[in-house]
N, C-alpha and C positions, 0 to 999 in steps of 0.2 A: 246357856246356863248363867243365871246371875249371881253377882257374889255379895255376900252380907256388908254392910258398912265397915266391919269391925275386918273385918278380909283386907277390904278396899286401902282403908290406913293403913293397913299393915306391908301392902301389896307398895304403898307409896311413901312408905319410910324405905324399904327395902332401896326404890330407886332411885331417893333423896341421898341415901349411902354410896350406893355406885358412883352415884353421879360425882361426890367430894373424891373419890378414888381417882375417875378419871381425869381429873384436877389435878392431881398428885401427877400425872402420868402425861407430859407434853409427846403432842403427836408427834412421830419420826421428820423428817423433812421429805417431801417426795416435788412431785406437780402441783400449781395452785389449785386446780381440778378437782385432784384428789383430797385436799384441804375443806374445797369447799366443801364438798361429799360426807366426809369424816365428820365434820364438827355442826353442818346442818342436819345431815339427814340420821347421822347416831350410828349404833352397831346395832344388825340385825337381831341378834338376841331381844333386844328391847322395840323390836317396830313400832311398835304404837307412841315410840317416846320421839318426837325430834329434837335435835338439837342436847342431847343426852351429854354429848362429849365437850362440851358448853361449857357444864359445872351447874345448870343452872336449879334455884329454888323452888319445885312445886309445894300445889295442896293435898290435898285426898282426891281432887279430882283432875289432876295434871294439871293443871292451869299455875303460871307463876304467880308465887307468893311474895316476893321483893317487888315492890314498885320503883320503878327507876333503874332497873338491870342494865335496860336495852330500851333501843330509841324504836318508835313507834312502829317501823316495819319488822327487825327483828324482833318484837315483841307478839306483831302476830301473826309471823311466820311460827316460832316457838309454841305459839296458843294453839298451834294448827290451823288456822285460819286460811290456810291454803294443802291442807291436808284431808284426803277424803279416806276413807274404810268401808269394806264391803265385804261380806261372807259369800264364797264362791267352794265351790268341790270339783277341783280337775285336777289331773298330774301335775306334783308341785315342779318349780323351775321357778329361780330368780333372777331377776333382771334389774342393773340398776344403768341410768343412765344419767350423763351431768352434759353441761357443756361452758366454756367461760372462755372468751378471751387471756391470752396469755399475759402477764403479769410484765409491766416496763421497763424501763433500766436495767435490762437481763445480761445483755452482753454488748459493749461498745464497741467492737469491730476493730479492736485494736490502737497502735502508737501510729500517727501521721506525722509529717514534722511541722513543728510551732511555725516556721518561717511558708506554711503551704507549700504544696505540691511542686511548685514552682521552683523553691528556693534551689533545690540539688542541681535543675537545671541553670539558672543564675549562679552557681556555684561554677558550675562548668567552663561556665562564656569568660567569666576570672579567668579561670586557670589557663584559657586558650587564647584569652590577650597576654596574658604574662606570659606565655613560651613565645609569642609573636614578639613582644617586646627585645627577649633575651636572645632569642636567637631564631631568626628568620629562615634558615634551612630547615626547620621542620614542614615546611610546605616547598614548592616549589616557586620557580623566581615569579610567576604572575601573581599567585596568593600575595609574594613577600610586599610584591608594588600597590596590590591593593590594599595593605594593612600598613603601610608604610607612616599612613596621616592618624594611625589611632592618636587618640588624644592620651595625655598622661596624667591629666588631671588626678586630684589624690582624693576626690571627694565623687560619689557615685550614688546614684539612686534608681531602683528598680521598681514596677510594677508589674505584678501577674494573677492571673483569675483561675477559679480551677472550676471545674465540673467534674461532677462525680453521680453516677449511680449506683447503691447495693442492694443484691437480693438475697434476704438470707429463706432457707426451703424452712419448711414446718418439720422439727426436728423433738426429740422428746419431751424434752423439759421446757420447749417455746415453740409460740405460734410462730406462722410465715409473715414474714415483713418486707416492705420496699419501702428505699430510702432515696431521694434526693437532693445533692447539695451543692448550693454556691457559694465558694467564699471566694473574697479578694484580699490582698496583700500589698504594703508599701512599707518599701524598706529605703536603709542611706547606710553607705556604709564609709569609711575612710582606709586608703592604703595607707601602710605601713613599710617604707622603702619598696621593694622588687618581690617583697617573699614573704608579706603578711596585711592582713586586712582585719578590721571590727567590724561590727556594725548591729543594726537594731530594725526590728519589723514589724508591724503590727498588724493582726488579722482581722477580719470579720467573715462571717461565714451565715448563712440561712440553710436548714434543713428542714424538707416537708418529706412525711411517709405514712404509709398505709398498712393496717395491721389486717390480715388475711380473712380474721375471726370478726370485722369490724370494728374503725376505731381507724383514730388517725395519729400522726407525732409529730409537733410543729417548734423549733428550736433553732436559735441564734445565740450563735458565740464567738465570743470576742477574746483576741491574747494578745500579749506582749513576746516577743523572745528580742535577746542577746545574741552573736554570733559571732564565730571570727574562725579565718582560714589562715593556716599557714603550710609555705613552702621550705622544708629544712631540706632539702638536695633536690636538683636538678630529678622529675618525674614524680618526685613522691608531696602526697599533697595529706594534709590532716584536718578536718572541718568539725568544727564543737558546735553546740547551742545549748541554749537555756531557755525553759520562758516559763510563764504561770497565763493562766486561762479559765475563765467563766462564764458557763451555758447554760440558759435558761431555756428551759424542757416546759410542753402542756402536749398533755396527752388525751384521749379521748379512748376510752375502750365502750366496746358493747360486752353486755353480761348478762349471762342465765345460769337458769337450772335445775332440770327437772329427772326426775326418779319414779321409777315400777318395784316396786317389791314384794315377795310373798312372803306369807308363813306357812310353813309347813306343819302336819297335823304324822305324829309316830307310823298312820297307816302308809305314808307313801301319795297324802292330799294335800291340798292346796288350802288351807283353811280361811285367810284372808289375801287379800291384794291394797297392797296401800298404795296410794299417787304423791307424791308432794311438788309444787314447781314455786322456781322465783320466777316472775313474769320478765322478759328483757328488756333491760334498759339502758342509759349508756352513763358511765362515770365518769369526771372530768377533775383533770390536778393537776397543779402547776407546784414545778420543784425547780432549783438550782443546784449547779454544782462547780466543785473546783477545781481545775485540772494545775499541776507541776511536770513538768518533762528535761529532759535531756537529753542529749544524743552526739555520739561522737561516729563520726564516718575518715576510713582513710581506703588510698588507693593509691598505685604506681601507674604510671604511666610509660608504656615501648613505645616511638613514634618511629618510621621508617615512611622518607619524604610525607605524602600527607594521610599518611596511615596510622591511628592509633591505637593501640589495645593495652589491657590491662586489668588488674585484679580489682574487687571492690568488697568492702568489708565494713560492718556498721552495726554500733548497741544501741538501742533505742529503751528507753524507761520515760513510762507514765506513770502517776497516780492519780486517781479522780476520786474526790469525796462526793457522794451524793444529800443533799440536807433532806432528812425526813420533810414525808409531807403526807396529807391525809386528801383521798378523793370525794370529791363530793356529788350527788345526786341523790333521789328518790327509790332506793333500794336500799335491802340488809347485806348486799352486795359488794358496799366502799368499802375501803381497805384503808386503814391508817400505816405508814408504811417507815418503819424504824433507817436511822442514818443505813447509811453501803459505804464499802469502802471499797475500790478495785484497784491492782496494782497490774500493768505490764512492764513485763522484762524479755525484751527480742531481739535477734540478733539476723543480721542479713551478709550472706555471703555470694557472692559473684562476678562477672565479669562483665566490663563494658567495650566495646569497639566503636571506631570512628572512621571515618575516610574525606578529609576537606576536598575542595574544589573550590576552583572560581569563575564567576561568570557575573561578567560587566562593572567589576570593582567590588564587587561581594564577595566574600568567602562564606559558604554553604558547607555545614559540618554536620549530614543524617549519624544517628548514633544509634546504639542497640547494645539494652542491659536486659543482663538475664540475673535473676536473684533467686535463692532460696533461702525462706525464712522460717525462723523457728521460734517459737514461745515458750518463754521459761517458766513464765509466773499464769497469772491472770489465771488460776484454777477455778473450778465450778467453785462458786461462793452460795451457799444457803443464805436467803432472803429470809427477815422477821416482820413481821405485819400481825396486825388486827381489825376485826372488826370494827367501823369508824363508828357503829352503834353499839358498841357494847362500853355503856358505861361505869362500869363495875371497877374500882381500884385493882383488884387480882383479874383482869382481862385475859382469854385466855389467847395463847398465842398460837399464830399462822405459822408454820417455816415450812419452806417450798425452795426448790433449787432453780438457779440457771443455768442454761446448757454449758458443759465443759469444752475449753475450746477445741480447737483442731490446731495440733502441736506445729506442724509443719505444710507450709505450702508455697508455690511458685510467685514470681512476679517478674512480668514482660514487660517492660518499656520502649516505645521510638521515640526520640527525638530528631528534631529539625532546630539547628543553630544556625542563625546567619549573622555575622560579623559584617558591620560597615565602615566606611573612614569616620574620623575626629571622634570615638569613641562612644558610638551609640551600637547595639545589637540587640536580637528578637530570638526567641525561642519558641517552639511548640513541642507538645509531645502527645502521646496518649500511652495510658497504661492499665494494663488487666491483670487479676488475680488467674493460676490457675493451680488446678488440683485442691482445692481447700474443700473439704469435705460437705460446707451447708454453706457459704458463702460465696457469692460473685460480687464482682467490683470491678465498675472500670473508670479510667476518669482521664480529662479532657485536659488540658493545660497551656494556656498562653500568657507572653510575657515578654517585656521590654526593658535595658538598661542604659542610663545615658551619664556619660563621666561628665562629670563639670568642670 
């Protein structure tokens, strides 16, 4: 059945109106997914219209009327230019279907400490030359003779490297990821008598990872932290830090998206079937951001000859600003992506053991921390973006969530300390996340101090 001209107009002011309404009406925050879904392919009530939920201006014959809306592929994606229509008669049934890479900077994997992975073990090697210092019976008399020559020097300087791997699973509000990273650390720090130290570190770190849905995440970053231990009684130890930090993120996603959908006819038919797809492409953006941290960790130390054990207890606070950035490639696909802001607040409670020994003028101290950690802050935060082709001053806006964390979960540590004369010592450890609901991690860590 065809319909008159004077229909037609009327048919396309009717959807000119809708169309300012849903304007009025910002979509809920859900998955990008369903973002892209919503505001390209419209609401079914109106199939024949894409991009409905847009806001955008047609003619009498759907075609846009503003020139200059949208940049040349959302402009003829909207015209339909990748939309087809067909008249069919079978039992209705709709099907829509999308697919997209999950959206970046979703969830940072938590608070590490400024001084790397390293540092709490270098913290340790302190605390076990100052009890050797102060008083030699907490090991036995061969340990006493082998530490006899530490040096006392009051100036000190460490190095340690970490590796690390994380895999976070494909969880609802993000795709699956795997992550890579090296940083190194060098620090100096100065005693302060018998029962207090400063000192200062500085990182560098490289991260390469792979995004599940295609698409890769390549980032190096660099900080600063402040630090300082003190001993106020025999066992009980208190270690602070401070730092600021800055990581430059390029990400690489692949992106589609493609839809089936009917209309249905009162009898119980299928009257049309419409197609629409973005062909797949990959989007590329380069963002920074800036990290603040702090962190205060204490513990008591029981020794019995060269046996140690003891409580361990630690707040950790990040914030990281991320600076808008817009992706760019050959799809209606890019996303212009408004500042983030993410704030962690987590606290670690548990216990660590030691047992020294000596063999050939070394003192060898295996250790073993058990933690469980919990997060305070770092809530699902709703991401705002737009399309990078939608030129329009009232743009209309994307909001899509990222995954909520997982409040609570474990953390395994070994280390290996070895203490030598005149005040050099080594450390290694390895440490795994467990029970974290989407996340595994584990990471690698070695390291050297030499008193001057």
């Amino acid at each position: 059945m065809s319909m008159s001209p004077l229909a037609l107009r009327r048919l396309a002011s009717a959807v000119v109106l809708l169309d300012l309404l849903f304007v009025a009406q910002p979509a809920s925050a859900q998955t990008i997914e369903s973002q892209y879904e919503d505001l390209l392919v419209g609401t079914p009530s109106f199939s024949s219209m894409l991009c409905t939920n847009l806001g955008v201006v047609r003619d009498e014959v759907f075609k846009l009327v503003v020139p200059g809306q949208f940049g040349p592929n959302l402009t003829a994606f909207c015209n339909g230019a990748t939309h087809t229509q067909g008249s069919v008669a079978v039992p209705s049934g709709d099907a829509v279907s999308g697919s997209s890479s999950a959206a970046p900077g979703a969830n940072s994997g938590g608070v590490e400490s400024g001084r790397g992975q390293g540092g709490e073990q270098d913290a340790a090697i302190h605390r076990r030359q100052e009890r050797l210092r102060e008083d030699k019976s907490v090991v036995d008399a061969s340990d006493a003779t082998a530490d006899s020559e530490l040096s006392f020097g009051k100036f000190s300087i460490y190095l340690s490297t970490d590796y690390s791997r994380e895999r976070q699973e494909p969880v609802v509000f993000e795709g699956g990821r795997s992550r890579r990273t090296w940083d190194f650390t060098l620090g100096g720090d100065y005693r302060i008598g018998r029962r207090g130290l400063v000192g200062f570190a500085v990182k560098y770190g490289e991260t390469s990872g792979d995004i599940d849905s295609g698409g890769t995440i390549d980032s190096d970053e660099r900080n600063f932290t402040a630090y300082g231990s003190w001993l106020p009684v025999d066992g009980l130890f208190i270690d602070a830090a401070v730092g600021v930090g800055r990581q430059h993120t390029e990400l690489q996603r692949d992106v589609s998206l493609s839809f089936t959908r009917t209309t249905e006819s009162d009898g119980g038919y299928t009257l049309f079937v419409e197609n629409a797809f973005v062909p797949a492409a990959v989007v590329e953006s380069t963002t920074s951001d800036q990290q603040s941290l702090a962190e205060l960790r204490s513990g008591f130390d029981w020794s019995v000859g060269g046996f140690t054990v003891g409580p361990r207890v630690a707040a950790m606070w990040r914030r990281t600003e991320i600076d808008a950035y817009t992706e760019r490639g050959d799809t209606l696909m890019a996303l212009s992506y408004d500042e983030q802001t993410a704030t962690s607040s987590r606290s670690q409670v548990g216990v660590q053991a030691s047992q020294a020994f000596s063999a050939a003028g070394v003192v060898l101290v295996p250790q073993v921390n058990v933690d469980w950690a919990h997060e305070f802050n770092d809530d699902q935060r709703t991401i705002t973006a737009y399309f990078a082709e939608d030129l329009r001053d009232n743009r209309t806006q994307l909001r899509f969530q990222n995954q909520a964390p997982d409040r609570d979960w474990a953390v395994v540590r070994l280390n290996l300390v070895a203490v030598f004369a005149r005040g050099m010592s080594a450390f290694a450890a390895y440490e795994r996340t467990a029970s974290h609901e989407f996340l595994s991690n584990y990471r690698a860590t070695a390291g050297v101090r030499i008193e001057l």
